[in-house]
C-alpha positions as CSV (number, residue, x, y, z in Angstrom):
1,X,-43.1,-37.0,-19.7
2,X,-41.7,-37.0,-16.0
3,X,-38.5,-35.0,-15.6
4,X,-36.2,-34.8,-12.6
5,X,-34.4,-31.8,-12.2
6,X,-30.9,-32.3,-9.9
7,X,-30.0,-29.1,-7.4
8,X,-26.5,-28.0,-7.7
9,X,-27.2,-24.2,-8.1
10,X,-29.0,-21.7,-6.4
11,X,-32.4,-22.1,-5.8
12,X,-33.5,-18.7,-7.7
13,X,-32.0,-20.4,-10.8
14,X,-33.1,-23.9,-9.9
15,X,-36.7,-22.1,-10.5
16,X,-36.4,-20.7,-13.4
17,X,-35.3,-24.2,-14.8
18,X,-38.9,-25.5,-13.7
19,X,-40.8,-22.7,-15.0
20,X,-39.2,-23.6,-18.9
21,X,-40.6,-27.0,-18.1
22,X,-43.8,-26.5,-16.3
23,X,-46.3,-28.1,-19.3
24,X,-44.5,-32.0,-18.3
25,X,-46.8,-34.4,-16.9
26,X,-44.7,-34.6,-13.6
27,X,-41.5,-32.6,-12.0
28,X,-39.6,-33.4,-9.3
29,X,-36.6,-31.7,-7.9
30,X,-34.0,-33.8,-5.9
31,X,-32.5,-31.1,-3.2
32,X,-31.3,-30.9,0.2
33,X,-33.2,-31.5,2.9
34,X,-33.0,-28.0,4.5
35,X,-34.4,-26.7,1.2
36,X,-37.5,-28.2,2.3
37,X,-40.8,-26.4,0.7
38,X,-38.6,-24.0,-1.4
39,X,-39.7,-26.1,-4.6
40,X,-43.1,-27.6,-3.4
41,X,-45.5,-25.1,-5.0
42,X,-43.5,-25.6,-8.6
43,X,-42.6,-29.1,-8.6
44,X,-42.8,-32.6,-6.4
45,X,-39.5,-32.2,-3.8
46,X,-36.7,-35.3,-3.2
47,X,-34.3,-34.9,-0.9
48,X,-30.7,-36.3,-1.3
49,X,-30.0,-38.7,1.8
50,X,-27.2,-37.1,2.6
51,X,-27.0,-32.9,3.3
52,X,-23.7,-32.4,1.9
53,X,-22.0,-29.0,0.3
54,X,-21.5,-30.3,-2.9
55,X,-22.7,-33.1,-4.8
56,X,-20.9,-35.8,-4.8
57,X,-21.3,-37.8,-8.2
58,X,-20.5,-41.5,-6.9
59,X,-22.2,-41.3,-3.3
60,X,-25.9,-40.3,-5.2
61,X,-25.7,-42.4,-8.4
62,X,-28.1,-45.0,-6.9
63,X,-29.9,-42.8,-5.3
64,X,-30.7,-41.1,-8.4
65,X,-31.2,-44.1,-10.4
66,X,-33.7,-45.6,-8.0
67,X,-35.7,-42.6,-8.4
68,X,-35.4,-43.0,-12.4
69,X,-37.3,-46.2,-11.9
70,X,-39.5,-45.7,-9.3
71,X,-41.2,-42.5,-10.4
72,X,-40.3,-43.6,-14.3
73,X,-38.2,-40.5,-15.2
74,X,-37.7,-39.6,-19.2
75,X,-36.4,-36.1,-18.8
76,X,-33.2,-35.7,-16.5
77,X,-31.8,-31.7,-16.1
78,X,-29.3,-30.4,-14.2
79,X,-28.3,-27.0,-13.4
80,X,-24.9,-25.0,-12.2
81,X,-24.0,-21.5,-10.9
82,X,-20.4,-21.6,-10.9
83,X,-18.6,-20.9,-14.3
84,X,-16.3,-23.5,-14.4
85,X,-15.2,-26.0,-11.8
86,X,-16.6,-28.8,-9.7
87,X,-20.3,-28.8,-9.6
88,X,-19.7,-28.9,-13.4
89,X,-18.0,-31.9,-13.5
90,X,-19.7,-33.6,-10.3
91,X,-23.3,-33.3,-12.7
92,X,-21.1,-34.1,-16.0
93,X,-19.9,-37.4,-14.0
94,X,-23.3,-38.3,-12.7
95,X,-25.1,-37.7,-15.9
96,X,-22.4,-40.0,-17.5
97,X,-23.7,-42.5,-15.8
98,X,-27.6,-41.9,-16.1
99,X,-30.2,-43.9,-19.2
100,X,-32.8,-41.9,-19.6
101,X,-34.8,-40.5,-23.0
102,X,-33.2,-36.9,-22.7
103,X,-30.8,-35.2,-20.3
104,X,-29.6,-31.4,-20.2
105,X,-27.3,-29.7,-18.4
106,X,-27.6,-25.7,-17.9
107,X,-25.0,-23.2,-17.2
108,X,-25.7,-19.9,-15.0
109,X,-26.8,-18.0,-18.1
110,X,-29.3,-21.0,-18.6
111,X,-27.3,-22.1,-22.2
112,X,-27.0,-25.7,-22.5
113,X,-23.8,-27.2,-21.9
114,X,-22.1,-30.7,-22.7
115,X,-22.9,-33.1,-20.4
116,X,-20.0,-35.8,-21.8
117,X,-17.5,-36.1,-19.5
118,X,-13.7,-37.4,-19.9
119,X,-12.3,-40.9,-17.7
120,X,-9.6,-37.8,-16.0
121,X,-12.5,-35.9,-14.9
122,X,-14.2,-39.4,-13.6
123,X,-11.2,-40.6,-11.9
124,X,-10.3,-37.0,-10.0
125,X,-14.1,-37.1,-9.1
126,X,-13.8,-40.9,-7.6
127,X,-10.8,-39.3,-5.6
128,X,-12.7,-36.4,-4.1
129,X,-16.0,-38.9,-3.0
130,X,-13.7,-41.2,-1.6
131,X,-10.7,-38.8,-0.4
132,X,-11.0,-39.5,3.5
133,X,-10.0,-43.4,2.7
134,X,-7.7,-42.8,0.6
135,X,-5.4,-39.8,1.7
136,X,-3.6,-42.1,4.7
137,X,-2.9,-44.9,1.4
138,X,-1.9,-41.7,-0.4
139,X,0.1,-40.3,2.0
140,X,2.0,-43.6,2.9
141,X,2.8,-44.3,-0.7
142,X,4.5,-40.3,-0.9
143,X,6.6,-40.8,2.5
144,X,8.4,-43.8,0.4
145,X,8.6,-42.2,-2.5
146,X,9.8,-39.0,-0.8
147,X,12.5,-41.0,0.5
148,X,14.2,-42.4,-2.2
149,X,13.9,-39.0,-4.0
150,X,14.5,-36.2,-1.3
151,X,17.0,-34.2,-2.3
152,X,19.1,-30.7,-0.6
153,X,20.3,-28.1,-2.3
154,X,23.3,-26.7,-2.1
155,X,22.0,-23.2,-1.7
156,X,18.5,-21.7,-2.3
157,X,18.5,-19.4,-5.6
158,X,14.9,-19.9,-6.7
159,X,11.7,-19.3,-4.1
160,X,8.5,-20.1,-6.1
161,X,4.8,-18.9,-4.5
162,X,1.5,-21.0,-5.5
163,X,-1.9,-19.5,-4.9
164,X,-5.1,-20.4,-6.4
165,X,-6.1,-16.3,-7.6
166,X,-4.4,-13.0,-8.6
167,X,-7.6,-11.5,-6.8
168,X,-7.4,-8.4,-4.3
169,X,-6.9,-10.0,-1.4
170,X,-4.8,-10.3,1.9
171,X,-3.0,-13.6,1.0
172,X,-2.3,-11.8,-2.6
173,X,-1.0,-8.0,-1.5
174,X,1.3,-10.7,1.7
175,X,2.8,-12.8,-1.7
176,X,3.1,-9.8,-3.7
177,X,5.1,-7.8,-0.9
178,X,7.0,-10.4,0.3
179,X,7.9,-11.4,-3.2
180,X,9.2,-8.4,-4.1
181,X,11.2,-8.0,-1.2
182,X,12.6,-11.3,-1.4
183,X,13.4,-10.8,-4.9
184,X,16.7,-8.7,-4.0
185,X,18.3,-11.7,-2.9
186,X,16.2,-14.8,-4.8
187,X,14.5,-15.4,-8.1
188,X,10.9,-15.2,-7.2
189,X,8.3,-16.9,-9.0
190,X,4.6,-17.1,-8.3
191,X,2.0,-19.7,-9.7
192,X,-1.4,-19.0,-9.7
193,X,-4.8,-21.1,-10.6
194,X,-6.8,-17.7,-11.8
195,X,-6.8,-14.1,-13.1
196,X,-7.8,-11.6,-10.9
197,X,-7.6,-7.6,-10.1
198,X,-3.7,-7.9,-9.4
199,X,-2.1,-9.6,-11.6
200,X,-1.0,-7.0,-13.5
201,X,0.9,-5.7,-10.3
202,X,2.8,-8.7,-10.6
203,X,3.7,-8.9,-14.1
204,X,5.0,-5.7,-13.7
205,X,7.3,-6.4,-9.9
206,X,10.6,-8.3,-10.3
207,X,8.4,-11.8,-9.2
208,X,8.3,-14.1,-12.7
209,X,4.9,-14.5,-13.1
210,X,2.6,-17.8,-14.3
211,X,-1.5,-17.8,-14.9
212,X,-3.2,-21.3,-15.0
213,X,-6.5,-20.2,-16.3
214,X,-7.3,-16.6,-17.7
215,X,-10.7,-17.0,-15.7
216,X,-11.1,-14.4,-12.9
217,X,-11.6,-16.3,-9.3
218,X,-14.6,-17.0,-8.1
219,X,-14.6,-20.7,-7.4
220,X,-11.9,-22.9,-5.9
221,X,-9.1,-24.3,-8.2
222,X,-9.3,-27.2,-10.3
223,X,-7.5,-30.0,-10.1
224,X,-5.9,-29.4,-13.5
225,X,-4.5,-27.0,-11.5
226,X,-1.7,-29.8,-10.4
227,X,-0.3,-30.4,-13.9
228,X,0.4,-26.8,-14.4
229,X,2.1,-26.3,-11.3
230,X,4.3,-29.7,-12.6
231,X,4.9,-27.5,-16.0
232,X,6.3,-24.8,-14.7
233,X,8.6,-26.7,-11.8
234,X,10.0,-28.5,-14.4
235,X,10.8,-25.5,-16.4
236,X,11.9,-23.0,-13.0
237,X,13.4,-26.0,-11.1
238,X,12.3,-24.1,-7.8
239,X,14.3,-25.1,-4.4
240,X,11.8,-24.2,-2.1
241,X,7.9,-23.8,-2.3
242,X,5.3,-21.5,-0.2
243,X,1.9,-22.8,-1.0
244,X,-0.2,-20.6,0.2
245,X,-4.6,-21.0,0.2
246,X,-6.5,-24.1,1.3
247,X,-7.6,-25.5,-1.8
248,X,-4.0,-25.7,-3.2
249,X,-3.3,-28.3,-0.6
250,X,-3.8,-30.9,-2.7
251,X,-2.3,-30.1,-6.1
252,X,1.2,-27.9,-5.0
253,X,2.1,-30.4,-2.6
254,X,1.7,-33.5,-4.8
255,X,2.7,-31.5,-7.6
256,X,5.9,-30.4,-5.2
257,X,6.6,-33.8,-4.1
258,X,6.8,-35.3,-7.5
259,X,8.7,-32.5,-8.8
260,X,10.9,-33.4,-5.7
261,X,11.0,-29.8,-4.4
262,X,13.6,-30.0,-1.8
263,X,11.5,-27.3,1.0
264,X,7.8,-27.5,0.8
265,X,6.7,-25.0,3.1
266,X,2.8,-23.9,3.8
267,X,1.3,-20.7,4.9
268,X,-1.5,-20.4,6.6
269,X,-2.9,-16.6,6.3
270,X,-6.5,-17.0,8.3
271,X,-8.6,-19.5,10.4
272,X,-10.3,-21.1,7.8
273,X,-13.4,-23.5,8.7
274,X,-12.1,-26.3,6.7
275,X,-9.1,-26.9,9.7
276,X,-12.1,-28.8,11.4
277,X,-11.2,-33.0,11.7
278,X,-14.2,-33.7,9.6
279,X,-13.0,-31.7,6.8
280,X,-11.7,-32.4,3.7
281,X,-9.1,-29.6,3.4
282,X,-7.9,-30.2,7.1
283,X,-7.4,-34.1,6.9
284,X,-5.1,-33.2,3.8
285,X,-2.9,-30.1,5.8
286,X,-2.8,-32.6,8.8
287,X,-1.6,-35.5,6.7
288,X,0.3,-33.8,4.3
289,X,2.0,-31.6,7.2
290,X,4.4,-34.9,7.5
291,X,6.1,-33.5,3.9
292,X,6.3,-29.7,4.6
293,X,9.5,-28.0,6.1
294,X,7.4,-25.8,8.2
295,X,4.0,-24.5,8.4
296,X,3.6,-20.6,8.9
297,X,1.0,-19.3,10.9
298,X,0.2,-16.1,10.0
299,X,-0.8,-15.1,13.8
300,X,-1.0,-16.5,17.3
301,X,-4.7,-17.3,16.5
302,X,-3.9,-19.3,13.5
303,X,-1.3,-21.0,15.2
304,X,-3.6,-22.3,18.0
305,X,-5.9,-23.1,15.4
306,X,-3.2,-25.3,13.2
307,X,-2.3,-27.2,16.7
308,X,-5.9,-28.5,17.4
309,X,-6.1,-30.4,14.1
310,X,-3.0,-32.2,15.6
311,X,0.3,-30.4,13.5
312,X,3.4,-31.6,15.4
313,X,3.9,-28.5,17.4
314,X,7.7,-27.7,15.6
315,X,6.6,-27.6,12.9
316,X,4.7,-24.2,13.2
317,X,6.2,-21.2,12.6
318,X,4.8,-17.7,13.9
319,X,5.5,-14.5,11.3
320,X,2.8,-12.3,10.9
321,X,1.8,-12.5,7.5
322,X,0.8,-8.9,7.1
323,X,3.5,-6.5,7.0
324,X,4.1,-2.8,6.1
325,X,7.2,-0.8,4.2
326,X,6.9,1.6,7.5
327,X,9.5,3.8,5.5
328,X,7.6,3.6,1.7
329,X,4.4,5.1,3.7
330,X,6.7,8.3,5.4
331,X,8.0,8.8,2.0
332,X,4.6,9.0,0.0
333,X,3.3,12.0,-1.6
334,X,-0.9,11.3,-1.1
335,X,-4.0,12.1,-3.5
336,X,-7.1,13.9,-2.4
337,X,-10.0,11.7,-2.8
338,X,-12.4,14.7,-4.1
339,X,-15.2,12.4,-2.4
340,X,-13.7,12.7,0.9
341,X,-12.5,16.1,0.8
342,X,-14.9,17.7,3.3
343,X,-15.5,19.3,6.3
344,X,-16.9,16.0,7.7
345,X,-14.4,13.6,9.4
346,X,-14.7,10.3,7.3
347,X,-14.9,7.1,9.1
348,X,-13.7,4.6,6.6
349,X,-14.6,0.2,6.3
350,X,-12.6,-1.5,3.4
351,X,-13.5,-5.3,3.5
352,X,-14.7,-7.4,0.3
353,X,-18.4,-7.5,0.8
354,X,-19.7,-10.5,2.1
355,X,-21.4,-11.9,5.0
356,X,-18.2,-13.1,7.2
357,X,-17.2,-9.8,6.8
358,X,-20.0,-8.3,8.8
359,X,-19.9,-4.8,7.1
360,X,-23.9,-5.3,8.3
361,X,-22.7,-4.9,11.8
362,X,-20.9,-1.4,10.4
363,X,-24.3,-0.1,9.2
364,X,-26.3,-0.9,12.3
365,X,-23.7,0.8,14.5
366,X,-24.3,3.8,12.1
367,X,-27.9,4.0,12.9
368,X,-27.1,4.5,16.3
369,X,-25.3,7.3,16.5
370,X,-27.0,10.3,18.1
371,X,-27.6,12.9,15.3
372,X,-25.4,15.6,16.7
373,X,-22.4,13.0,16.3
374,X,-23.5,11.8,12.8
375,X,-24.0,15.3,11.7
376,X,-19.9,15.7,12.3
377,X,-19.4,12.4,9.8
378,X,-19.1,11.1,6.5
379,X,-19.0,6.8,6.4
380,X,-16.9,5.0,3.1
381,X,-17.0,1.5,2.5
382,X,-14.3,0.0,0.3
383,X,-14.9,-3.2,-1.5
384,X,-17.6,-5.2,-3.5
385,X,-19.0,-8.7,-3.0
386,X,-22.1,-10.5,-3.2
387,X,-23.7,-8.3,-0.4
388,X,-23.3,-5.0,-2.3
389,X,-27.0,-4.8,-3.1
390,X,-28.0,-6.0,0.5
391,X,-25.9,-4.4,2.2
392,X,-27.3,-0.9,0.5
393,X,-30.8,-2.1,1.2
394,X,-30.0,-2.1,4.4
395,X,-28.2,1.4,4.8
396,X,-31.9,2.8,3.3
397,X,-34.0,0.6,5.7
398,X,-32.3,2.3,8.6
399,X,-32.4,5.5,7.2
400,X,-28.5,6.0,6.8
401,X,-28.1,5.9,3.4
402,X,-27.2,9.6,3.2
403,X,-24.2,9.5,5.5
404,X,-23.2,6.1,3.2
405,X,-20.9,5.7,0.3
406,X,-20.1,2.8,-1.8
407,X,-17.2,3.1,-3.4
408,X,-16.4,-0.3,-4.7
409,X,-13.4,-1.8,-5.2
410,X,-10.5,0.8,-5.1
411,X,-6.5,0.6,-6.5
412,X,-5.9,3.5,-4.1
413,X,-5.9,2.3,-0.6
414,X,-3.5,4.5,0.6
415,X,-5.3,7.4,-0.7
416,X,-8.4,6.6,1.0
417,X,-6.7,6.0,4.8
418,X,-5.0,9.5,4.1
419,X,-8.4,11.0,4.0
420,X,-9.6,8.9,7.0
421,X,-10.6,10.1,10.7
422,X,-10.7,6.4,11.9
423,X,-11.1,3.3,10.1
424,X,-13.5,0.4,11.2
425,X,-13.5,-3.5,10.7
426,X,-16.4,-5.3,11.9
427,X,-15.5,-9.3,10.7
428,X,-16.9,-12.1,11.8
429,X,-13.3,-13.5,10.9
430,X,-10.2,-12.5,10.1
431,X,-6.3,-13.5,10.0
432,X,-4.1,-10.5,10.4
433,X,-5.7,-7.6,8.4
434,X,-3.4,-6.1,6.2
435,X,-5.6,-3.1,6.0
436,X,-5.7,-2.5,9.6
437,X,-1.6,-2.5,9.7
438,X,-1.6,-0.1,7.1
439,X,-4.5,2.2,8.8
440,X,-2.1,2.1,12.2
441,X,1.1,3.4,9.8
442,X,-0.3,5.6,8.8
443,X,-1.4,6.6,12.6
444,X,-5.2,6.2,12.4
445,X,-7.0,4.9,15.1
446,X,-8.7,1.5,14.2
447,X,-11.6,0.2,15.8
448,X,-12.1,-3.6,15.0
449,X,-14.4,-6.7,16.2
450,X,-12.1,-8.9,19.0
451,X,-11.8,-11.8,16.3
452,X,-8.9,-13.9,15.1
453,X,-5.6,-11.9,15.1
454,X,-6.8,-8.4,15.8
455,X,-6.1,-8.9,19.0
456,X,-2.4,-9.2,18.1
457,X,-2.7,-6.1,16.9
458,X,-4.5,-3.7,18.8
459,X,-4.4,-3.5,22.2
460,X,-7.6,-2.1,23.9
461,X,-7.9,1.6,24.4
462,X,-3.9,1.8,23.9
463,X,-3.7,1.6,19.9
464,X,-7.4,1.4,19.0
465,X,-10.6,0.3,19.9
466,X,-11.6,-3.7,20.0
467,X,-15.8,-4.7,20.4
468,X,-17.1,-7.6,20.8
469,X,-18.0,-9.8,17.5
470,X,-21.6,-8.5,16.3
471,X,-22.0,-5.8,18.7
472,X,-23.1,-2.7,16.9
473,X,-24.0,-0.7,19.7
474,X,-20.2,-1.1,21.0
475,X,-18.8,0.0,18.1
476,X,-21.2,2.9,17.5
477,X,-20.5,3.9,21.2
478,X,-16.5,4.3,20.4
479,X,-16.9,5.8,17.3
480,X,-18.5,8.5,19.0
481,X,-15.5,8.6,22.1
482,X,-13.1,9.2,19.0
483,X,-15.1,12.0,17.5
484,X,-15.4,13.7,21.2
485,X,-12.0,13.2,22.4
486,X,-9.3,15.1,19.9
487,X,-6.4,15.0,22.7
488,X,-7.0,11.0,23.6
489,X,-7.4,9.8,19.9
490,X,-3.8,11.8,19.1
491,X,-1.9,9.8,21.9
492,X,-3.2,7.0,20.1
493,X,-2.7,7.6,17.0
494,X,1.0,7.8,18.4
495,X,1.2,4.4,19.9
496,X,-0.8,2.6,16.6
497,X,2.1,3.9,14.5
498,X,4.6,3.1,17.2
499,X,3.1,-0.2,17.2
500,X,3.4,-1.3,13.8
501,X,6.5,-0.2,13.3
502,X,8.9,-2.6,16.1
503,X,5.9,-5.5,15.4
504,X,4.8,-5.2,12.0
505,X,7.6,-3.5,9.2
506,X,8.8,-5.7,6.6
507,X,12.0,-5.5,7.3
508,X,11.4,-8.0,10.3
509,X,9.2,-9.9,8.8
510,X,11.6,-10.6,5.7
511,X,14.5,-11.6,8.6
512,X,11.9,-14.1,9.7
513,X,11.2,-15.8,6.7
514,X,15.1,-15.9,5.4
515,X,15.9,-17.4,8.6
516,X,12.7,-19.9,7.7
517,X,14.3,-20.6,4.2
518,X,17.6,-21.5,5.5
């Protein structure tokens, strides 16, 4: 029997699939091409002709059916990683469409899984292969129907928020603030795609909170996600929307147009890859951009980066989409974190741990540090990811693991930059850090890579430290100036608090967006 197995999971489980099937005559495994040589000592390697992300059912259906004939394939198998979501239905669609003797498809936990497939999920994957030709028919057809339909209202009561998780993150904590603040003068309500570590938060603030899927994020929302968000518009009746994400795009604005939403506004809260021309997410903000009311940059940086993909210029909108309740943080009574309640001074990194993140970079800089300095400190990192493991691989390698902790993901933020010296942030990436504004309010001096809008934020040896992206011998040299100049890092400490309070307090920021609304 000859079996093909399809690649659209990771190549660890992609292996184990071939090892249960090892005694057929002849296995082949149709991957990418850069994947070249991973499979050859287990199986016979194809390569799809085209190295995309994802697979895309309707672009390899001959592909795959040639290779059914030609090497005279009984057995077809496909694997996924993901719980739920796309590559599901992309191997679902493909399989639909497939005659051979036997075909399987296997989850992440290696259980078999349906491989029938419904004519929705068929037609929404026919839009995704094809989506570049037709989003400009798409959009053309919405203008007129916009039109006829667009409606003002006579005042806005009702402010509704889509995002595709609940998950700790700095999009959420932005909603979740603003929200709350907002909801002193609106009815706030927020739609979101999955579950995740703050949704209780929610369901608890005055914001009137909806959950698509009980899942917890770890994949991009559905497009199931679009007759949801119709649901609940038809039940709030919101007068202006904030869609906030990049994979929303699609679904909250369609779903706002036919709901005939009278403000559609987006929010941009980072400078995501996908802004690129060749991009699917970017061709639908730059087409769809012809429906919103504004688009809010988040930062300068993400502003500049909105422009190039070619949003009309007025329609951008600069409010920095992290903010802090200067006053709530004066006014807190703080925890002792027993773990950080040393004689050491505690040099703290929160960031979700994953490889734009470049907590590597942290741990390099650690290693370093002369021993006299180190001797004086204790490191944290906050957060958990799909690096965890390396990343405390790495910490031994270099012989730092004893001035390391991982503390995983944390509820009590503020708790943690009380018990800071200094707090770090080594990205690759970033927006407007929300935990960098609330290091500075709470006067800690930040030292952060010189990437997206940190620069916004910190000014150079005024209100903290900035290094240059990846260099971990620049950031271990100004953790050290911080640790040997007590009078310099207290007039800075000054100025960081100084800072965020005239730039960064919500209290501005909430002016900024009323003004927005209205």
């Amino acid at each position: 029997m000859n079996v093909l197995v399809i690649h659209s999971a990771s190549s660890q489980m992609i292996k184990k699939v071939v090892s249960q099937i090892a005694n057929k005559d002849n296995v082949y495994v149709l991957t990418f091409p850069k994947n070249r040589g991973t499979f050859s000592s287990i199986a016979k390697e194809l390569y799809f002709e085209k190295d995309d992300i994802r697979i895309s059912a309707y672009k390899v259906v001959g592909q795959v059916r040639k290779i059914i004939k030609e090497k005279k394939i009984d057995y077809l198998i496909g694997a996924y990683s993901n719980n739920y979501g796309t590559n599901y239905e992309n191997l679902r669609v493909l399989f639909s469409k497939m005659k051979v003797h036997q075909k399987e498809i296997y989850n992440r936990r290696l259980e078999k899984v349906t491989y029938k497939c419904t004519f929705k999920e068929k037609l929404i994957e026919f839009y995704y292969t094809y989506e570049i030709k037709i989003l400009p028919v798409l959009n053309t057809f919405l203008k007129l129907y916009r039109k006829c339909t667009k409606t003002q209202p006579e005042q806005i009561k009702k402010i509704m928020f889509i995002n595709n998780t609940y998950g700790m993150g700095g999009v959420e904590t932005l909603l979740y603030e603003w929200g709350n603040c907002l909801s002193k003068a609106y009815t706030v309500i927020c739609v979101c795609d999955t579950n995740g570590e703050i949704y209780n938060m929610y369901r608890e603030s005055n914001i009137v909170t909806y959950l698509h899927r009980e899942k917890v994020y770890n994949e991009a929302c559905s497009f199931n996600f679009y007759y949801y968000i119709k649901k609940v518009m038809k039940k709030e009746k919101p007068d202006a929307v904030i869609i906030a994400g990049a994979d929303t795009i699609l679904p909250a604005t369609l779903a706002s147009i036919f709901a005939k939403v009278p403000k559609i506004i987006k929010i941009n809260n980072g400078v995501f890859y996908e802004v690129m021309n060749n991009k699917p997410v970017g061709i639908q903000l730059r087409l769809f951009s012809d429906f919103y009311h504004s688009i809010i940059a988040v930062s300068n940086s993400v502003r500049n980066n909105i422009h190039e993909l070619g949003i009309k210029e007025h329609l951008i909108r600069v409010i920095y989409g992290s903010s802090i309740d200067v006053n709530n943080i004066k006014r807190k009574n703080y925890e002792v974190i027993d773990e950080m309640n040393t004689d050491k001074k505690n040099v703290v990194c929160i960031s979700r741990l994953s490889a734009e993140k470049g907590v590597d970079v942290f741990i390099k800089a650690i290693s370093c540090i002369d021993k006299d300095t180190l001797d004086q400190l204790r490191f944290f990192i906050i957060g958990d990811g799909p690096e965890k493991n390396t990343l405390i691989e790495l910490s031994q390698k270099l012989s730092v693991g004893k001035y390391v902790s991982f503390m995983g993901f944390r509820n009590d933020i503020d708790n943690i930059l009380n018990s800071s010296y200094i707090t770090v942030l080594s990205s690759h990436t970033e927006g407007l850090p929300l935990c960098i504004l609330e290091s500075m309010a709470m006067s800690k001096v930040c030292i952060c890579s010189n990437v997206g809008g940190i620069p916004e934020i910190i000014e150079h040896d005024k209100n903290g430290f900035l290094f240059e992206d990846g260099n971990y011998k620049e950031l271990a040299h100004y953790i050290t100036i911080c640790v040997n100049n007590e009078n310099m890092l207290q007039k800075m400490q000054e100025t960081a608090y100084d800072t965020i309070k005239n730039k960064f307090d919500i209290n501005v920021i909430i002016k900024d967006i009323n003004n927005l609304i209205h």
